[in-house]
Residue frames as qw, qx, qy, qz and C-alpha x, y, z in Angstrom:
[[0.037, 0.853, -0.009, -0.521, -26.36, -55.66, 35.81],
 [0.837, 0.460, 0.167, 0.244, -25.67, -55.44, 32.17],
 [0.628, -0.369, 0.124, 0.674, -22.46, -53.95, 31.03],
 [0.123, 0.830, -0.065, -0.540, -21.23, -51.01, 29.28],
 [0.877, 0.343, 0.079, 0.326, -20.16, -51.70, 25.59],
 [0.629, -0.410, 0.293, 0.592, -16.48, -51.09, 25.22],
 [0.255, 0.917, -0.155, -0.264, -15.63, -48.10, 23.23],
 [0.876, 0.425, 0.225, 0.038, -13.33, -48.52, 20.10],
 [0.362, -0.706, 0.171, 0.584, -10.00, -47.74, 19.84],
 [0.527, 0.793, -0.082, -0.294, -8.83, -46.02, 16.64],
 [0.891, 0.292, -0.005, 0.347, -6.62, -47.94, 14.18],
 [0.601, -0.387, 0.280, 0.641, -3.12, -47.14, 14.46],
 [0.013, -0.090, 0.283, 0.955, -2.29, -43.92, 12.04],
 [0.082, -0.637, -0.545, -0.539, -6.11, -42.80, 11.76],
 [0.007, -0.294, 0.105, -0.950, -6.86, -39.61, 12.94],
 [0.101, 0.533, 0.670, -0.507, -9.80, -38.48, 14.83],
 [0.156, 0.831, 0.422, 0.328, -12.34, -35.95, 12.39],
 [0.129, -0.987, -0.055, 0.072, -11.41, -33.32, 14.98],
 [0.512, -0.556, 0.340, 0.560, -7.69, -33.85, 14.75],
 [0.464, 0.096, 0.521, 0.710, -7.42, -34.11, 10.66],
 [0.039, 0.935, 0.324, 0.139, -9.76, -30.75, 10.88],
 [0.380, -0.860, 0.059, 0.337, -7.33, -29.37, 13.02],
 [0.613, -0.210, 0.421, 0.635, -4.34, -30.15, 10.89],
 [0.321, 0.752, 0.531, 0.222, -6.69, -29.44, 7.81],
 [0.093, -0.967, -0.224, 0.074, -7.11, -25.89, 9.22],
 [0.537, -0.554, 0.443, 0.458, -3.27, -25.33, 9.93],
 [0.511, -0.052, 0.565, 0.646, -2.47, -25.94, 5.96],
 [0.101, 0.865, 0.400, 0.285, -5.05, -23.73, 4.91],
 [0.198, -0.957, 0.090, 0.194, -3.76, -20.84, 7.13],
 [0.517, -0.511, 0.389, 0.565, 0.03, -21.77, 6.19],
 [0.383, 0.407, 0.547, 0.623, -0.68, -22.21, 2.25],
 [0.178, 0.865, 0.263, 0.389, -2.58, -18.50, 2.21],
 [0.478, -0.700, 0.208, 0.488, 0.20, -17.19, 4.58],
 [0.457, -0.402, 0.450, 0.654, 2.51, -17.82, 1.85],
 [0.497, 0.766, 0.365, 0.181, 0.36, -16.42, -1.17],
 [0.172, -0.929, 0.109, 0.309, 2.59, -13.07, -0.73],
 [0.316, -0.713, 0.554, 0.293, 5.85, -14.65, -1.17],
 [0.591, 0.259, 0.685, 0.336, 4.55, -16.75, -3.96],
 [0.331, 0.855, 0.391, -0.077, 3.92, -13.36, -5.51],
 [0.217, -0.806, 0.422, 0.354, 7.40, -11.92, -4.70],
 [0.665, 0.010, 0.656, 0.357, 8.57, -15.33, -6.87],
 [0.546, 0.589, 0.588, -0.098, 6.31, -14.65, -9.70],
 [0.011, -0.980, 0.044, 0.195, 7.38, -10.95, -9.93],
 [0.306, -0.550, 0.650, 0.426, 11.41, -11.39, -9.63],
 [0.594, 0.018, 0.722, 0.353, 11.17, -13.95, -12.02],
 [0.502, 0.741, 0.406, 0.185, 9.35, -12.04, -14.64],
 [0.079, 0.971, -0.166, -0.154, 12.04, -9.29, -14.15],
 [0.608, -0.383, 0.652, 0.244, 14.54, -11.62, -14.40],
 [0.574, 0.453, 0.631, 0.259, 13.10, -12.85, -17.87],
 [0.339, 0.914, 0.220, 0.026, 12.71, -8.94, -19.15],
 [0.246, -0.821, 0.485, 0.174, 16.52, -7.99, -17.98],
 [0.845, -0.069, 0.468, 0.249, 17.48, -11.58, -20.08],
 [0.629, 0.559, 0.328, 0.428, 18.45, -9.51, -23.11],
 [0.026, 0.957, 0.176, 0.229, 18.68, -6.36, -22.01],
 [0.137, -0.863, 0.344, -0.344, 21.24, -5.13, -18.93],
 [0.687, 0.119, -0.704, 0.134, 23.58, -7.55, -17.42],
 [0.059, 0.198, -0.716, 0.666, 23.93, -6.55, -14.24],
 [0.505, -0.109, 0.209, -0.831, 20.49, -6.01, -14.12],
 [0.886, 0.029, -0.354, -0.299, 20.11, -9.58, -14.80],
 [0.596, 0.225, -0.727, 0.257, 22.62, -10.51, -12.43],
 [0.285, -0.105, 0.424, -0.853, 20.98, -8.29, -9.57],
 [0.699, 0.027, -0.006, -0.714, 17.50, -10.17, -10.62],
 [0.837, -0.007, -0.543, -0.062, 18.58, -13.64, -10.80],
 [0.239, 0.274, -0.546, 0.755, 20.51, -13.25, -7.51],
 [0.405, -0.070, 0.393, -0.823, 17.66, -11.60, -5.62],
 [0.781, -0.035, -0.433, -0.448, 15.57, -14.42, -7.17],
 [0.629, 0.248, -0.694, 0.247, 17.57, -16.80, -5.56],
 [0.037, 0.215, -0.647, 0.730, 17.53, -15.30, -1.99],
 [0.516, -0.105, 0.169, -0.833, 13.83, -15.38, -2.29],
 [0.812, 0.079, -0.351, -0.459, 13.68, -18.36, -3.35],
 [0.470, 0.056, -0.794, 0.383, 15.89, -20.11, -0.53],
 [0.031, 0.104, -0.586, 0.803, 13.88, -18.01, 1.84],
 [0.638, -0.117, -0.034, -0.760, 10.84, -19.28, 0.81],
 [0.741, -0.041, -0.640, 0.198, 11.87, -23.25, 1.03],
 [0.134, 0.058, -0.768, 0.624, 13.02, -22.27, 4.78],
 [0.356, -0.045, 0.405, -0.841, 9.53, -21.02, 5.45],
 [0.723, -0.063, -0.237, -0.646, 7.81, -23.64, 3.63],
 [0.659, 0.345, -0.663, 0.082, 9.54, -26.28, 4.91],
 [0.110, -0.176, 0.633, -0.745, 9.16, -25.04, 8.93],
 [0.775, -0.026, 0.079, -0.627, 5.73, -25.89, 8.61],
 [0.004, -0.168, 0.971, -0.170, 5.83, -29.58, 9.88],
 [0.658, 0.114, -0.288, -0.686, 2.67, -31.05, 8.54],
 [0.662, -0.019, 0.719, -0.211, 1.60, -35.00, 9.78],
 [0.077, 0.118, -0.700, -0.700, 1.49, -36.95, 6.76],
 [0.726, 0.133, 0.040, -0.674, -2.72, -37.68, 5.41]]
């Protein structure tokens, strides 16, 4: 009776196709999650830049609020726990 050939085992760190699809997918959905809050950046900062001459406070209120947004986007990009490729 002849035998079955012996299936291959994948190299150590290589993926399967379906797993680095899956992962694939996952940074797609997290990178256009965070299109929003790359807009909130974009924004502050350009008020920030128009208030640079103009109103202190209002430049201290805009570099500030920059700031919050911009630690609170590092926490959220940073939760996302990605396999390295």
């Amino acid at each position: 009776m002849a035998k079955a050939p012996k299936k291959k085992k994948a190299a150590p760190g290589k993926r399967s196709a379906k797993a680095a699809g899956d992962v694939q997918a996952k940074q797609v959905k997290a990178y256009a999650d965070m299109e929003p809050y790359l807009c909130d950046l974009a924004r502050m900062s350009e008020i920030a830049a128009m208030m640079f001459d103009k109103d202190e406070g209002l430049f201290i209120f805009a570099t500030t609020d920059l700031d919050d947004i911009l630690k609170a986007f590092r926490a959220r990009y940073y939760a996302m726990d990605f396999p390295p490729v």
